[in-house]
Legacy VTK file of the C-alpha trace (Angstrom):
# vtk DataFile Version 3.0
C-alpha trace
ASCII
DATASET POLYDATA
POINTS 88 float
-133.979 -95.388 -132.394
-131.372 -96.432 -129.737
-130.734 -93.409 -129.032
-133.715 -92.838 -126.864
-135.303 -90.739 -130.016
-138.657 -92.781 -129.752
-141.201 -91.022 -127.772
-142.427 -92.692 -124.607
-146.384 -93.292 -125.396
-144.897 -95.522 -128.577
-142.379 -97.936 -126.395
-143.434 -101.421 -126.089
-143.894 -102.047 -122.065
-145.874 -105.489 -122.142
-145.596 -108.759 -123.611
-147.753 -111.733 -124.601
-146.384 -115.109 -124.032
-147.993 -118.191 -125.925
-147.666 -121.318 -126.342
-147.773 -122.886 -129.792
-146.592 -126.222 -131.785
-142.739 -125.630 -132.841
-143.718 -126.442 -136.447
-146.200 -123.660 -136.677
-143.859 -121.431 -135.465
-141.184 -122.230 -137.463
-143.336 -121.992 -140.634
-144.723 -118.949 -139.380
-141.431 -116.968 -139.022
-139.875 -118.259 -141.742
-142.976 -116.898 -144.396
-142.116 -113.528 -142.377
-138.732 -113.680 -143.419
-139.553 -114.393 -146.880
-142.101 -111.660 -146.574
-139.577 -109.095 -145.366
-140.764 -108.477 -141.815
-141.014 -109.495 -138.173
-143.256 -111.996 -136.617
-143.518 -109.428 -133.652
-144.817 -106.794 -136.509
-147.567 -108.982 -138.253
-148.816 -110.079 -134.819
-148.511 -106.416 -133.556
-150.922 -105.910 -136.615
-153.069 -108.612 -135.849
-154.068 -107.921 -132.642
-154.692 -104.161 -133.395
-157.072 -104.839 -136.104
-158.790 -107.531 -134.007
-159.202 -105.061 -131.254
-160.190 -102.683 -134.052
-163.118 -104.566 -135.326
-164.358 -106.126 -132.104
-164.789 -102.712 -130.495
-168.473 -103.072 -130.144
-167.927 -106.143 -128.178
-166.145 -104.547 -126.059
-168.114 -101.528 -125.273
-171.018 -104.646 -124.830
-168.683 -106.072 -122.141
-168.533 -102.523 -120.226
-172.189 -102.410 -120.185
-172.016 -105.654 -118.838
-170.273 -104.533 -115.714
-172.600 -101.556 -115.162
-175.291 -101.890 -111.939
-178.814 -102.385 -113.254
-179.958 -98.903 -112.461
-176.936 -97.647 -115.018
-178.359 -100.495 -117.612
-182.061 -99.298 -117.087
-180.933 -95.914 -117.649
-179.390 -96.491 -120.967
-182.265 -98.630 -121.933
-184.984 -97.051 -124.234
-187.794 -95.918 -122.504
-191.276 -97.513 -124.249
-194.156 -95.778 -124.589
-198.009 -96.374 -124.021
-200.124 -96.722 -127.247
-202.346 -94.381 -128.210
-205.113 -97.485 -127.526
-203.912 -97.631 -124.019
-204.147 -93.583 -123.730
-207.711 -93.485 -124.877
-208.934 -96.409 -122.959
-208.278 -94.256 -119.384
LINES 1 89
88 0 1 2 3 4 5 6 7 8 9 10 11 12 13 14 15 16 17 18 19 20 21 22 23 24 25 26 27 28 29 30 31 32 33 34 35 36 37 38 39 40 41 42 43 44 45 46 47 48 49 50 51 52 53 54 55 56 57 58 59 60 61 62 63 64 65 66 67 68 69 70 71 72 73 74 75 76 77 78 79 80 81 82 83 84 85 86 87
């Protein structure tokens, strides 16, 4: 895939930079090893599943950002009881 044969929506173009202990690191890459695969490809994984299953949350955060009048739109409109109705 050196060759440029990759097509340009799948190229990598960020990065995530953390900072954990040496020994959990270590351990960590070396059970990928033994596992037959990257440490960049199981956290790759990781992080789209996680963004997989927390998509709710996220579309909770969106709402979140909206102006009230957006919010009181999308909020279900109650109605009067019948009792109320009757009583006018």
């Amino acid at each position: 895939m050196a060759d440029g044969s990759r097509a340009k929506k799948d190229r990598k173009d960020s990065q995530l930079i953390i900072r954990i202990k040496g020994s959990d690191r270590d351990n960590f890459v070396g059970l990928c090893e033994t596992l037959d695969t990257s440490a960049a490809r199981e956290i790759r994984a990781f992080i789209k599943d996680f963004v997989r299953s927390h998509g709710e949350i996220s579309f909770a955060a969106e709402t979140l950002n909206r102006s009230t009048e957006e919010i009181h739109d999308l909020t279900p409109k109650k109605q009067k009881s019948k009792r109320l109705k009757r009583q006018k």
